[in-house]
C-alpha positions in Angstrom: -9.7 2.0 18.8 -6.7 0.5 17.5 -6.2 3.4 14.9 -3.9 5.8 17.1 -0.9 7.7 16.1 1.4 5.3 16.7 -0.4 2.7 14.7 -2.4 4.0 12.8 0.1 4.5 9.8 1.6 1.1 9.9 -2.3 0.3 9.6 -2.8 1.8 6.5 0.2 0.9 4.9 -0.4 -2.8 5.5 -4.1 -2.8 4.4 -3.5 -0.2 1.5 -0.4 -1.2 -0.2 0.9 -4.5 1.2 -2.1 -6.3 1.3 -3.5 -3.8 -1.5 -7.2 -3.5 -0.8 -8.5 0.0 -1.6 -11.7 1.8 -2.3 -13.0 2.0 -5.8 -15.8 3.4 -4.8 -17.2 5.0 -1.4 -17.6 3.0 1.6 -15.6 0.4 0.0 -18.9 -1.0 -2.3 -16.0 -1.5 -4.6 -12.9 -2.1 -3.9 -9.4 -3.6 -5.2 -7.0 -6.0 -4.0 -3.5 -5.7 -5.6 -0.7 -7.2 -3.1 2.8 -5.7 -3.3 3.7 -8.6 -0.2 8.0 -7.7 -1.3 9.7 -9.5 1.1 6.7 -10.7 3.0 5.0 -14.5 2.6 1.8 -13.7 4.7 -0.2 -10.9 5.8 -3.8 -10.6 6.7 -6.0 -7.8 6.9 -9.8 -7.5 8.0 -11.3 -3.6 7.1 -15.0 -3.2 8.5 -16.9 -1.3 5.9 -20.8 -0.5 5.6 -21.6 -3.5 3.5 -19.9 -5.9 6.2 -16.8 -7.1 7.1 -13.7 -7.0 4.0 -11.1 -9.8 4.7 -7.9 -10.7 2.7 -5.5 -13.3 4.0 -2.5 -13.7 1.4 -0.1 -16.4 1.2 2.9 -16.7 -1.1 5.8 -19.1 -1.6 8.0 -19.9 -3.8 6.0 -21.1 -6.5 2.2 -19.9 -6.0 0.1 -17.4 -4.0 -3.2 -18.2 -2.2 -5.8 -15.1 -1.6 -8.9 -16.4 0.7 -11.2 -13.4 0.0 -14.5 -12.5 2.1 -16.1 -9.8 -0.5 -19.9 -8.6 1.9 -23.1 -8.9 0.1 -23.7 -5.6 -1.6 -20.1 -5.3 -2.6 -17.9 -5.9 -5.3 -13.9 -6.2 -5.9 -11.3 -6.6 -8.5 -8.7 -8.7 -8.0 -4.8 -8.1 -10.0 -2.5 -11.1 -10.0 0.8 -9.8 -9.6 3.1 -10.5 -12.6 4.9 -14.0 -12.9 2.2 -15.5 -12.4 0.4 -17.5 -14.9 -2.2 -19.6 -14.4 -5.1 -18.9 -11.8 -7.6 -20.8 -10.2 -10.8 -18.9 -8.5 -13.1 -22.0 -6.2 -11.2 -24.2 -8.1 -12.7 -23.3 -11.8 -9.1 -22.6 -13.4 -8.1 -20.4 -16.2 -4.7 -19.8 -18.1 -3.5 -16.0 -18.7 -2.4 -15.7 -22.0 -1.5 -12.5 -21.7 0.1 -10.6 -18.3 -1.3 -7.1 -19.5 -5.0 -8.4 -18.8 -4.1 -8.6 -15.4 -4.0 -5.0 -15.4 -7.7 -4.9 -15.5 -8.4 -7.2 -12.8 -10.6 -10.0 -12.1 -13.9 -8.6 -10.8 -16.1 -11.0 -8.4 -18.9 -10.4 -6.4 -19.9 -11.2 -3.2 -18.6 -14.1 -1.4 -16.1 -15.9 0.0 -13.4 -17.0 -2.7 -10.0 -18.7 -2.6 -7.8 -17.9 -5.6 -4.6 -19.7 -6.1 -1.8 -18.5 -8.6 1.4 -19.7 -9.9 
């Protein structure tokens, strides 16, 4: 297991609130993603769950940030843009944000694999 004491902290900290995927619901059927990356320009989690296998890889540079998102059949999430950013593209259907504060709702998608691009 790679969940011991000495990493298992550094774990959670990384998937919950760098990365920011956490349950809405039990088991992870739905769950959020809502990355505080700070400092960071990459991280990349996997987190098994019943449904299948969540994974988030985040990429951010100057200008944009690039989520690839694998959301398992039978699950759901909602996705927040952090602020700053205004336009979004989700499989390459783009949208503009008109206003920041719907953001704090979240995009919700279903299952699949998506790649969503922000700047």
């Amino acid at each position: 297991s790679t969940n011991h004491a000495w990493s298992g902290g550094g774990l959670t900290i990384l998937s919950q609130y760098v990365a920011g995927v956490y349950p809405l619901e039990a088991a992870y059927k739905s769950f959020s993603v809502k990355p505080t990356l700070a400092q960071l320009n990459q991280v990349s989690v996997n987190i098994p769950s019943l449904q299948g296998l969540i994974k988030v890889e985040i990429q951010k540079t100057s200008q944009s940030m690039t989520l690839k998102i694998s959301v398992p059949e039978g699950s759901q999430a909602v996705i927040h843009i952090p602020e700053g950013y205004r336009h979004v593209s989700i499989n390459g259907s783009a949208f503009q944000l008109v206003d920041p504060k719907e953001m704090e709702k979240g995009i919700e998608i279903a299952e699949g694999e998506f790649t969503i691009i922000a700047n």
